[in-house]
C-alpha positions in Angstrom: 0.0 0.0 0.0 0.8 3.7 -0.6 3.6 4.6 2.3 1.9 7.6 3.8 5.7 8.4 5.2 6.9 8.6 1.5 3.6 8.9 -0.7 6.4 8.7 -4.1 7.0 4.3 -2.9 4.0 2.2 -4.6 4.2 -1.3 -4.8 3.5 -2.7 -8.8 2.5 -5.9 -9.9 3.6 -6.4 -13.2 1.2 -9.5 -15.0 2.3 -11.5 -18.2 0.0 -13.7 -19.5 -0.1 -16.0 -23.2 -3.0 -13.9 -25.1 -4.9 -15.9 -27.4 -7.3 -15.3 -30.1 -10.6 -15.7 -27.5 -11.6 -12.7 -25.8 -13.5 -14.1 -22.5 -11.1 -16.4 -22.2 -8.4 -13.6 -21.9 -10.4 -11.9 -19.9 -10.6 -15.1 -18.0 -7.3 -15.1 -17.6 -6.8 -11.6 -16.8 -9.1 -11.9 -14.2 -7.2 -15.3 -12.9 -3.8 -13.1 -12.8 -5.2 -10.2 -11.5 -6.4 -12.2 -8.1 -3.3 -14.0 -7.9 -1.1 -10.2 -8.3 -2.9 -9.1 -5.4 -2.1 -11.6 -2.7 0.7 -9.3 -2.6 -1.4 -5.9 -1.7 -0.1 -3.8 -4.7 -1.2 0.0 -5.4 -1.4 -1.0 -8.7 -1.6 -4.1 -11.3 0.2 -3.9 -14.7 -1.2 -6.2 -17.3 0.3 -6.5 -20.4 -0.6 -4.5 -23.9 -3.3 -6.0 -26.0 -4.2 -8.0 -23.1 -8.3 -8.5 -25.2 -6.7 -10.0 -28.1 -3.7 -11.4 -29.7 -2.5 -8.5 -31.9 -2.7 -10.7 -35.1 -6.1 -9.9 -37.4 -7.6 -11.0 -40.5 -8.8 -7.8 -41.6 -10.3 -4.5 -40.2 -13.2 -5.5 -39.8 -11.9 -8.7 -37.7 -10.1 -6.3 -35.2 -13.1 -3.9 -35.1 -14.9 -7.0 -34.1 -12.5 -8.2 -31.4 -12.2 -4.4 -30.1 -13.8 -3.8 -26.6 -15.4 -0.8 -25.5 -14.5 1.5 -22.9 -17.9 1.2 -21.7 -18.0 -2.9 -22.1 -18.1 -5.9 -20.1 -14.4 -6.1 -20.8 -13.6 -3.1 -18.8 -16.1 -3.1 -16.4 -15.3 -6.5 -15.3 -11.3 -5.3 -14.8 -12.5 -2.3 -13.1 -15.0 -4.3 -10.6 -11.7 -6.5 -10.0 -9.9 -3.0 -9.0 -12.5 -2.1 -6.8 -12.5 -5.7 -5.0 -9.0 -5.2 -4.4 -8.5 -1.9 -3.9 -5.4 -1.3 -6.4 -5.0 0.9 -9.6 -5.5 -1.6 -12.5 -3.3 -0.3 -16.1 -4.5 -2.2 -18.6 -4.1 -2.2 -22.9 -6.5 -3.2 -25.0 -7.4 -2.5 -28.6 -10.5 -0.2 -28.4 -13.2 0.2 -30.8 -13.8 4.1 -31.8 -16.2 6.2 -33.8 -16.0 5.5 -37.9 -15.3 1.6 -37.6 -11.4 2.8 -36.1 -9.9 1.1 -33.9 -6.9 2.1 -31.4 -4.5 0.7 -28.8 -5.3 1.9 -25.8 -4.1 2.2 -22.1 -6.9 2.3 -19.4 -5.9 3.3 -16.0 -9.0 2.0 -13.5 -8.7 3.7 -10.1 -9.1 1.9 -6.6 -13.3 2.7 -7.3 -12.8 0.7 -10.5 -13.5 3.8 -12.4 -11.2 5.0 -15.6 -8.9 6.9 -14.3 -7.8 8.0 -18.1 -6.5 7.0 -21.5 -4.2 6.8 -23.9 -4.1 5.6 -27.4 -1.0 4.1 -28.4 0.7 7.2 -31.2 3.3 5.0 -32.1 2.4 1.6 -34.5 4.3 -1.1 -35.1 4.5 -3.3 -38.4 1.4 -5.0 -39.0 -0.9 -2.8 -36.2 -0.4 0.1 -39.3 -2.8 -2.3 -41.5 -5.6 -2.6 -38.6 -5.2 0.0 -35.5 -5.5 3.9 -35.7 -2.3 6.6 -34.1 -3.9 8.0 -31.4 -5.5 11.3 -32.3 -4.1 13.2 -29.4 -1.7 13.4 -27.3 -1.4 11.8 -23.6 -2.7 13.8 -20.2 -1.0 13.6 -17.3 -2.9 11.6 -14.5 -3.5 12.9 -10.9 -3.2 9.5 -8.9 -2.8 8.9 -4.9 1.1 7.9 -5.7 1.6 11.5 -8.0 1.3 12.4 -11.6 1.5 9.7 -13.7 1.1 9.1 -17.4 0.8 6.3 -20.1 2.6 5.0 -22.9 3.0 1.7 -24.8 5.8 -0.1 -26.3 7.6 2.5 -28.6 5.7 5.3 -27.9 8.4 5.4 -25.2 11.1 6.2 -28.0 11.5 9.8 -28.7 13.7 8.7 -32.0 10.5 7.2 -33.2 7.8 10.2 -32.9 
């Protein structure tokens, strides 16, 4: 838990999991791992990116269809998982978007299980050019009990590539 002595130390579970091609059964899974992470009383739980789907599509449709919704059983279900625990939850999932688009997209779920905030990922990869949308904006900056804190994902990190 958040060291009221020295509110900058949080403890972070980070998850892996194998993503597959199902999306209850990652969610399944998700929900498996995130139980399991918080034996350990974490502020927050770190799952990995595309955590809905394997990043692999057979068109755009296909990835449209395998998209969650921010306002979806996909999320909610993390998010009610948050609140049961009481921990931050980051989570990446491809996210379906006005105009059949589709992004990659960070979701930070509070302690409530509420969404904290989002980012869409601004910098794709191979393939995810041929089925995901840049993000359209830039990241925020998040006011969370540990400090400020913002998102990225994979190479958004790499200011060579931006």
């Amino acid at each position: 838990m958040i060291d009221q002595n020295n509110p900058t130390k949080i403890r972070v579970a980070a998850v892996q999991l194998a993503v597959t091609g199902d999306v209850s059964a990652n969610l399944d899974t998700c929900c498996r791992m995130i139980d399991q992470a918080a034996e350990h009383k974490p502020d927050i739980i770190v799952l990995p990116e595309f955590c809905n789907h394997l990043a692999w599509y057979q068109d755009r449709d296909h990835s449209y269809e395998v998209a969650v919704d921010l306002d979806g059983d996909f999320v909610k279900t993390i998010g009610q998982k948050a609140a049961e625990h009481k921990c931050s939850i980051m989570l990446n999932c491809t996210v379906r978007r006005p105009n059949q688009r589709v992004t990659g997209t960070n979701i930070l779920l509070g302690p409530d299980g509420a969404i904290a905030g989002t980012s869409d990922k601004q910098v794709l990869m191979g393939n995810e050019n041929n089925f995901l949308d840049k993000a359209a904006q830039n990241a925020t900056i998040l006011s969370m009990p540990w400090g400020n804190t913002g998102m990225y994902s994979c190479m958004d990190g790499d200011r060579k590539s931006t």
